[in-house]
C-alpha positions as CSV (number, residue, x, y, z in Angstrom):
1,X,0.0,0.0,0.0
2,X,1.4,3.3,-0.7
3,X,2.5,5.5,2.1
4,X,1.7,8.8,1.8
5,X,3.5,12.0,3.7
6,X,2.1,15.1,4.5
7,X,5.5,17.1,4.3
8,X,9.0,16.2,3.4
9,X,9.6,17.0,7.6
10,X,7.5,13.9,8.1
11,X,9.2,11.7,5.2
12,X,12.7,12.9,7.0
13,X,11.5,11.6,10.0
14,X,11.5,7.9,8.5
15,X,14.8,7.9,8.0
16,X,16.4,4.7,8.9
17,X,13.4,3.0,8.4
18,X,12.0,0.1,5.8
19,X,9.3,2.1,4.3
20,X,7.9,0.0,2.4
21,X,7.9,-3.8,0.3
22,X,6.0,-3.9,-3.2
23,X,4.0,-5.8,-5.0
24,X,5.1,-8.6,-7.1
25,X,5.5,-7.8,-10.7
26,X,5.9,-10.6,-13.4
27,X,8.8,-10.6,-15.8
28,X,7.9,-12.3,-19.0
29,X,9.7,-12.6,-22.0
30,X,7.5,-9.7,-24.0
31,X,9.2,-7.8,-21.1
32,X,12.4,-8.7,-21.7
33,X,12.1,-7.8,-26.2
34,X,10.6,-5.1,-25.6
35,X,13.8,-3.8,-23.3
36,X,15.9,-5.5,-25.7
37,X,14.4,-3.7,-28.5
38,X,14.5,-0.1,-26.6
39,X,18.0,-0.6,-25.8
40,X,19.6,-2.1,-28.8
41,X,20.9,-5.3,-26.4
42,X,20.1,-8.4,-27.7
43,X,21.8,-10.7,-26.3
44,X,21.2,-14.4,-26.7
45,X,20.6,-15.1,-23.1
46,X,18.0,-12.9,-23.0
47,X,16.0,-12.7,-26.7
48,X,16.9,-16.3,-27.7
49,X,14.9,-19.2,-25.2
50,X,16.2,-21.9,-27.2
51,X,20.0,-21.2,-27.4
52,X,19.6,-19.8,-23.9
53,X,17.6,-22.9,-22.9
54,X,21.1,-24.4,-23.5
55,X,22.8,-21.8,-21.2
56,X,23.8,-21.3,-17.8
57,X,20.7,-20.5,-16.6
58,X,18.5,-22.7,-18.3
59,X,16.6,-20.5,-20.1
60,X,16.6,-16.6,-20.9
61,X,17.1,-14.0,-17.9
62,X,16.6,-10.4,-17.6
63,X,18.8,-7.9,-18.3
64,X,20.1,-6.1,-15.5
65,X,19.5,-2.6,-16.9
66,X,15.3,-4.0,-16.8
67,X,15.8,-5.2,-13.2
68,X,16.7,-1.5,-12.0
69,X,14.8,0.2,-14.2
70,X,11.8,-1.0,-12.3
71,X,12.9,0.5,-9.3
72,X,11.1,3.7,-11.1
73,X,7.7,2.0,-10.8
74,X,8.7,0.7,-7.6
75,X,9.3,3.9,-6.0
76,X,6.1,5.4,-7.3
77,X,4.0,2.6,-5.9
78,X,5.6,3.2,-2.5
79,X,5.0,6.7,-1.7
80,X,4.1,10.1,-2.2
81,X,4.5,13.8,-0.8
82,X,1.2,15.7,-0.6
83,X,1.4,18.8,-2.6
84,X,4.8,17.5,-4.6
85,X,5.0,18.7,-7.8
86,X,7.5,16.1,-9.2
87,X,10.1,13.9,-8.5
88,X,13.1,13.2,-10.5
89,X,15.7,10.1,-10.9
90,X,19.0,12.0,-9.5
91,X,21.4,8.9,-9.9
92,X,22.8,5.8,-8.5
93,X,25.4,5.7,-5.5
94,X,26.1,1.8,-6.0
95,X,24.3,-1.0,-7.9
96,X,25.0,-5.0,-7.8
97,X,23.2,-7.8,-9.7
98,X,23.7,-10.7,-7.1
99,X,21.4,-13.0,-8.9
100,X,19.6,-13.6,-12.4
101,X,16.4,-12.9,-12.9
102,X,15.1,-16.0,-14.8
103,X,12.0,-15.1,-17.2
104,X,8.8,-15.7,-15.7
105,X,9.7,-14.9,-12.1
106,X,8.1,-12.4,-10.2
107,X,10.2,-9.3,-8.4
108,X,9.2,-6.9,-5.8
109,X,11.4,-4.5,-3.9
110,X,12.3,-3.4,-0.6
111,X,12.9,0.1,0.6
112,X,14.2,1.9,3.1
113,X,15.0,5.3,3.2
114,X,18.9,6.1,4.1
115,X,19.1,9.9,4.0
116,X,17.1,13.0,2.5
117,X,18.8,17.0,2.8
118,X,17.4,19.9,1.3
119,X,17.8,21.1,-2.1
120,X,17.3,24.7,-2.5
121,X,14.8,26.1,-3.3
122,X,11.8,24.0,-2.1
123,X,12.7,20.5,-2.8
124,X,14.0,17.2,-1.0
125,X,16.9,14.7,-2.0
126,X,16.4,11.3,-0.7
127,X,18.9,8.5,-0.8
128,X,17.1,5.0,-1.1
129,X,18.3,1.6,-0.2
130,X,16.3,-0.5,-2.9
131,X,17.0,-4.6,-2.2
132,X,15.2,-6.0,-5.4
133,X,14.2,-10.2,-4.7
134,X,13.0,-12.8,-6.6
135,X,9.9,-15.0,-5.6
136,X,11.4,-17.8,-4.1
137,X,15.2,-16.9,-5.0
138,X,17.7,-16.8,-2.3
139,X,19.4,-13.7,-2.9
140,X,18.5,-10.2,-4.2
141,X,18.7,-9.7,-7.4
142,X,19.3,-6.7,-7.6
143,X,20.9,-4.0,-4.4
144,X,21.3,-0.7,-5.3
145,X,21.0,3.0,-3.7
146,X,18.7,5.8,-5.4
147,X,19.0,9.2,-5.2
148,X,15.4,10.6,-5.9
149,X,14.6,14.8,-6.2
150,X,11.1,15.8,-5.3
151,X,10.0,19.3,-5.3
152,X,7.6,21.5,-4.6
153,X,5.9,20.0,-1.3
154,X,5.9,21.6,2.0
155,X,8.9,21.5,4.0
């Protein structure tokens, strides 16, 4: 459920805190070509299911670059500022890929919120722990921290 926050004082105030675990979200092989076919990486282990079927992993994976890029949706299913105007991707401090993400499995996140500071003139940065886990896998698959830029909401 998303969490919603009245101010950026009261988001501040969860620092240090997991704020919040998402829903599953399925990762099918339409998922995979279509990020293939935005990216221009096509890659056998992840466009071709019979060579990769063959593979190390048994069949085709998801790119990395898909597995973070859903840490967008992911953030925006887990909270909001009243009265924000946007928020922007700001960067990456660290990402790791621990484990694949074999196609058809299902990924949520988890997030907890490491740091925000002000950013002049009415905005908020926030640094984001995002542990990304496969249904029924033993290790993330992806860790990574994410710097997000909202504006615009009270202080």
């Amino acid at each position: 459920m998303k969490k919603i926050f009245h101010s950026y004082g009261a988001l501040s105030a969860c620092v240090g805190q997991e704020l919040a675990v998402t829903d599953w979200v399925e990762i099918t092989q339409e998922r995979i070509n279509l990020f293939a076919s935005a990216t221009g990486d096509h890659q056998w282990i992840h466009t071709d299911p019979q060579r990769a079927a063959q593979g190390p992993f048994g069949g085709t994976i998801a790119h990395g670059f898909l597995t973070l890029s859903l840490l967008a949706q992911f953030l925006m299913d887990a909270y909001a500022v009243e009265g924000a105007s946007m928020g922007v991707n700001y960067g990456l401090n660290r990402v790791r890929f621990p484990a694949p993400v074999p196609v058809g499995s299902r990924v949520r996140a988890r997030l907890r919120l490491l740091a925000t500071e002000p950013v002049a003139p009415d905005g908020l940065q926030m640094t984001w722990e995002a542990t990304l886990e496969r249904d029924g896998g033993d290790k993330p698959v992806c860790v990574a921290e994410s710097l997000v830029r909202s504006y615009g909401a009270p202080a």
